[in-house]
C-alpha positions in Angstrom: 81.7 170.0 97.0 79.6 173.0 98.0 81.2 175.3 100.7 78.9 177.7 102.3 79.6 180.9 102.7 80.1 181.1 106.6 82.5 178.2 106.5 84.6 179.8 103.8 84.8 182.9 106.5 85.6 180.4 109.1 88.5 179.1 107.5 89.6 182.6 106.2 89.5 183.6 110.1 91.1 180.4 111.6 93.8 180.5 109.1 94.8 183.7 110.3 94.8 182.6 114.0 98.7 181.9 114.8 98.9 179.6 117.2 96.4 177.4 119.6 95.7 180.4 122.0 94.4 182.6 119.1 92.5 179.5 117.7 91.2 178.8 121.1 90.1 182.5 121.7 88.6 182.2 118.1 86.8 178.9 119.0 85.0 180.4 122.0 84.1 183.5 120.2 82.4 181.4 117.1 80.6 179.6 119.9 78.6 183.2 121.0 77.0 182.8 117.6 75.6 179.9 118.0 71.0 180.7 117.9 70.3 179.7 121.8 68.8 176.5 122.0 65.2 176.7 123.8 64.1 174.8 126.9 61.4 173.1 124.4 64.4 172.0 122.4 66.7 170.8 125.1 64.8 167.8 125.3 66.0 163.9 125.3 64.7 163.3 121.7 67.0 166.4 120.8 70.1 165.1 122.8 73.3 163.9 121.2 74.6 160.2 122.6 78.1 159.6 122.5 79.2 163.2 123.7 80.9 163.5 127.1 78.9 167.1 127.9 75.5 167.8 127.1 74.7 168.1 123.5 71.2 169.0 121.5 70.9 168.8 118.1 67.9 170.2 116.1 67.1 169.3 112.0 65.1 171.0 109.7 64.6 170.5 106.2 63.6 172.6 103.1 63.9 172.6 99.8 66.3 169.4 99.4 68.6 171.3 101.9 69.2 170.6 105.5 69.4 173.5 108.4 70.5 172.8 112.3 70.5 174.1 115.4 72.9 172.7 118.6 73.8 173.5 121.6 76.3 172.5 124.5 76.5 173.1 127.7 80.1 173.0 127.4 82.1 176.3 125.8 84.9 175.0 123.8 82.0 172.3 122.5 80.1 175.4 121.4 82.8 176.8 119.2 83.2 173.5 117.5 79.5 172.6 117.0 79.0 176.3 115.5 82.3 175.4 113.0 80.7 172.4 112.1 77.0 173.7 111.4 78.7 176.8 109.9 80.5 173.6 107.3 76.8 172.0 106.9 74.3 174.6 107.0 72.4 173.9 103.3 74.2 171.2 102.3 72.2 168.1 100.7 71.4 164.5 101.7 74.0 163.4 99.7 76.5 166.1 100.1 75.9 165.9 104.2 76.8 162.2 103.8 80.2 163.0 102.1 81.0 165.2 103.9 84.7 164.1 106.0 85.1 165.8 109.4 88.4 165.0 109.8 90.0 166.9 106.7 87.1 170.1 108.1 88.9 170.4 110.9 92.2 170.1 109.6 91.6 172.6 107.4 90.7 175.1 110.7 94.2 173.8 111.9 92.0 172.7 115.3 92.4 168.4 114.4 95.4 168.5 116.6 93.4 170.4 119.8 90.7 167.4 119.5 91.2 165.2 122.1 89.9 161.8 121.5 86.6 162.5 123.6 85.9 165.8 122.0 86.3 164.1 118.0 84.5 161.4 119.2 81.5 163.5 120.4 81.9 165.3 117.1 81.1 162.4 115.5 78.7 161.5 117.2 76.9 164.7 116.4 78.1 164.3 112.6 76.1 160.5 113.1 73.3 161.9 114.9 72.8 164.5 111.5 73.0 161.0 109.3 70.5 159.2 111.1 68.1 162.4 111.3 68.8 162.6 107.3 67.8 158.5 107.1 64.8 158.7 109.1 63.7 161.4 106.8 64.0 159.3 103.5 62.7 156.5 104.7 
């Protein structure tokens, strides 16, 4: 499966991180480079369901490959969303729809640090991406 570039450096970086305080520190850090969300894109049609904070999630297509943009109003949120569009960014219908969350963020080391709330608003994000890819085929 196709790996993009800034999720191979995320891994390289998380695997270095010993421990959860380093991993957390790194989490918040990736979360600064998430693109600012506007006010025009904060908007109900944009927001995530499912998530206990505030969540927005953006999709644009080109060229058979998809490109997001998200945003939280929560900080640890922020870090996570940015690992997972960092894991997405370019991928395919069919490649986004394979993809397995779970064995992403084992890989980071961070799928123990996921409380049940914060994986299940990560999914929900991950489903809110599947249903903007549907609505796009159909």
């Amino acid at each position: 499966m196709n790996v993009p570039e800034q999720a191979r450096q995320a891994l390289q970086a998380f695997e270095q991180a010993r421990g959860w305080e380093q991993r957390a520190r790194l989490l918040m850090q990736w979360g600064e480079r998430l693109e600012p969300l506007s006010d025009s894109e904060k908007t109900e049609s944009n927001r995530v369901h499912g998530c206990a904070s505030l969540v927005w999630l953006v999709a644009a297509q080109g060229n058979g490959q998809w490109h997001f943009k998200a945003g939280s109003d929560a900080r640890l949120l922020r870090g996570l969303l940015a690992l997972l569009l960092d894991r997405v960014q370019g991928l395919g219908s069919s490649e986004l729809a394979a993809l397995d969350l779970h064995e992403w963020f084992t890989q980071l080391g961070l799928e123990r640090q996921l409380s049940p709330s914060r994986s299940n608003g990560l999914h929900a994000v991950l489903q809110r991406m599947a249903e903007l890819v549907q609505a796009r085929h159909v």
